[in-house]
Every structure is written in C-alpha cells, then in structure tokens.
N, CA, C and O atoms as CSV, one atom per row, in Angstrom:
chain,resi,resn,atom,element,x,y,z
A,1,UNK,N,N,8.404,6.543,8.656
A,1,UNK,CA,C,8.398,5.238,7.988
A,1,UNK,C,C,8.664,4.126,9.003
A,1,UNK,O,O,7.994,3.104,8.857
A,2,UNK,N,N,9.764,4.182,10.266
A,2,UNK,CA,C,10.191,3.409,10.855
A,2,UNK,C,C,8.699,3.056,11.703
A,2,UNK,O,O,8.239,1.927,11.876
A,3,UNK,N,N,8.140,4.270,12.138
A,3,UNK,CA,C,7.173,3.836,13.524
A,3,UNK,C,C,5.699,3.516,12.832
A,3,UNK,O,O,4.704,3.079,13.411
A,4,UNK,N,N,5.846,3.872,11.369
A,4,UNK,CA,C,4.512,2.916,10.625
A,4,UNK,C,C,4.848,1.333,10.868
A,4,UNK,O,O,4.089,0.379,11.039
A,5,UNK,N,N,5.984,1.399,10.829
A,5,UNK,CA,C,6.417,-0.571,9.878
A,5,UNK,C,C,6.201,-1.002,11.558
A,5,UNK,O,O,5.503,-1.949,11.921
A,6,UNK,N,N,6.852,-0.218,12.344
A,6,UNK,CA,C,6.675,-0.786,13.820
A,6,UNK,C,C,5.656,-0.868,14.583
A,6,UNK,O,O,5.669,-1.720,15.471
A,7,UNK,N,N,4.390,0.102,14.403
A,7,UNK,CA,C,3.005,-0.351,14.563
A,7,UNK,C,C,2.280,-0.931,13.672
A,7,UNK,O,O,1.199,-1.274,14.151
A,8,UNK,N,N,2.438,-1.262,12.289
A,8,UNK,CA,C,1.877,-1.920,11.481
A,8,UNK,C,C,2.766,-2.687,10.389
A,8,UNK,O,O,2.533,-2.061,9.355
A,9,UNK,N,N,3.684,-3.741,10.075
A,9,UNK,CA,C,4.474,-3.600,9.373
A,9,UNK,C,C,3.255,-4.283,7.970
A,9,UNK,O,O,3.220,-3.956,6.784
A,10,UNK,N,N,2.536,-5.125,8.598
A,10,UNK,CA,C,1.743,-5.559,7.767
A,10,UNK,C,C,0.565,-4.626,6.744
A,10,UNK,O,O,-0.027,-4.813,5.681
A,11,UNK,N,N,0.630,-3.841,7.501
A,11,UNK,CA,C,-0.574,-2.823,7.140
A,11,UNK,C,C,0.169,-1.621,6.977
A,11,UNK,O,O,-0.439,-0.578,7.217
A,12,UNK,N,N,1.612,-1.534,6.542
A,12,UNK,CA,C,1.941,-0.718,5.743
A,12,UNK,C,C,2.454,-0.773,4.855
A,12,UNK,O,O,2.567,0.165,4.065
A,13,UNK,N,N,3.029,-2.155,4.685
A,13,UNK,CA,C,4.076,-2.742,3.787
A,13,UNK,C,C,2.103,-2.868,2.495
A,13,UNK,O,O,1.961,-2.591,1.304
A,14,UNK,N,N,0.974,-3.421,3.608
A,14,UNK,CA,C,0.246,-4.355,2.188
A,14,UNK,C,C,-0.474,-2.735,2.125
A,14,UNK,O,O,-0.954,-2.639,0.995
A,15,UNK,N,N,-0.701,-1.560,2.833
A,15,UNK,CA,C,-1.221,-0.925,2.560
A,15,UNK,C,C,-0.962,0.229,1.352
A,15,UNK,O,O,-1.722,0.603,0.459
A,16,UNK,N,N,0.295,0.605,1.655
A,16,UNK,CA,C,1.062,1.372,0.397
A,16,UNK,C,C,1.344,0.412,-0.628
A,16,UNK,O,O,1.253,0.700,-1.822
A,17,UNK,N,N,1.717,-0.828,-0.167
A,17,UNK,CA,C,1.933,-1.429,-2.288
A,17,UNK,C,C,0.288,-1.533,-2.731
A,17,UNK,O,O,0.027,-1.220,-3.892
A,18,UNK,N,N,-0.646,-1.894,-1.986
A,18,UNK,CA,C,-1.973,-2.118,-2.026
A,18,UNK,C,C,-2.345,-0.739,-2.886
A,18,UNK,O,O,-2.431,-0.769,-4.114
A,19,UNK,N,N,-2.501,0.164,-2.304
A,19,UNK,CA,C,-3.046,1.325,-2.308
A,19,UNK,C,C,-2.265,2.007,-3.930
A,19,UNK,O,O,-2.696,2.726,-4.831
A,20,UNK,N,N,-1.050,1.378,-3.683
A,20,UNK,CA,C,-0.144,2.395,-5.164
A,20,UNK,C,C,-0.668,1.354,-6.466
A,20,UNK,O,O,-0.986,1.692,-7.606
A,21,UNK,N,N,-0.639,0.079,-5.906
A,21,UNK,CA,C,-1.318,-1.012,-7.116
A,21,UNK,C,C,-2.632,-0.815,-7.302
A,21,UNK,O,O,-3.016,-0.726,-8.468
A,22,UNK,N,N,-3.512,-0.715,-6.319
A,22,UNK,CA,C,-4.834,-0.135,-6.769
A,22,UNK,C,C,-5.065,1.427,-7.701
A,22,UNK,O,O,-6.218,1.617,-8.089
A,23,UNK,N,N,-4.369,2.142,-7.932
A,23,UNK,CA,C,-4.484,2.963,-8.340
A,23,UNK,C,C,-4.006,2.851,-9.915
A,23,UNK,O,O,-4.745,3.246,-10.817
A,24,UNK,N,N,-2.552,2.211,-10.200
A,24,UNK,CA,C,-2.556,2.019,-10.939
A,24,UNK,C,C,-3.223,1.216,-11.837
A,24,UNK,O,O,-3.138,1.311,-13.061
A,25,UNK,N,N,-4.150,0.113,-10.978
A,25,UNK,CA,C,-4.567,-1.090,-11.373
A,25,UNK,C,C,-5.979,-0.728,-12.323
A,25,UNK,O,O,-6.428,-1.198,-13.368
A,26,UNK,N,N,-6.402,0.309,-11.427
A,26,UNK,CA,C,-7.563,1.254,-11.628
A,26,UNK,C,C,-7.179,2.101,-13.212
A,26,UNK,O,O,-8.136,2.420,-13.918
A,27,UNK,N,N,-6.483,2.256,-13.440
A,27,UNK,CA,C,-6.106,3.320,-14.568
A,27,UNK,C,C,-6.503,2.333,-15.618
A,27,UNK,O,O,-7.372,2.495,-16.475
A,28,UNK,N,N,-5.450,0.884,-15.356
A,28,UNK,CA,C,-5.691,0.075,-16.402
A,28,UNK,C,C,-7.240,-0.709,-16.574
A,28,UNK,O,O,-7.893,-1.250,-17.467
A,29,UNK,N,N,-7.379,-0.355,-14.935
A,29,UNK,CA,C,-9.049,-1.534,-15.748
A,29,UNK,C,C,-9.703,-0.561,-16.399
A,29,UNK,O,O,-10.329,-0.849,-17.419
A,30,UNK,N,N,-9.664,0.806,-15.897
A,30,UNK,CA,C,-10.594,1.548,-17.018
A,30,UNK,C,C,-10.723,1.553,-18.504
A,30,UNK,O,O,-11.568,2.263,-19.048
C-alpha cells in the first residue's frame, strides 16, 4: 500500500475509489 501511494498516490488513491465506484456504480446503472 505504502510503495503504491509513493509511486502513484494519485493513481491509487483515484484508481481504487475509481475502480470500487465504478463497479458499484455499474450495478446501479444496470
């Protein structure tokens, strides 16, 4: 977790809420 946020903090912080909101987001638009 530490050496994701430290090579990407941006692109892990927007990628996992991104990625967990798209999925859920996905359930609901269906």
């Amino acid at each position: 977790m530490q050496q994701a946020s430290s090579a990407a903090p941006q692109l892990s912080y927007r990628g996992v809420l991104v990625i967990r909101l798209d999925h859920a987001d996905a359930f609901r638009t269906v």
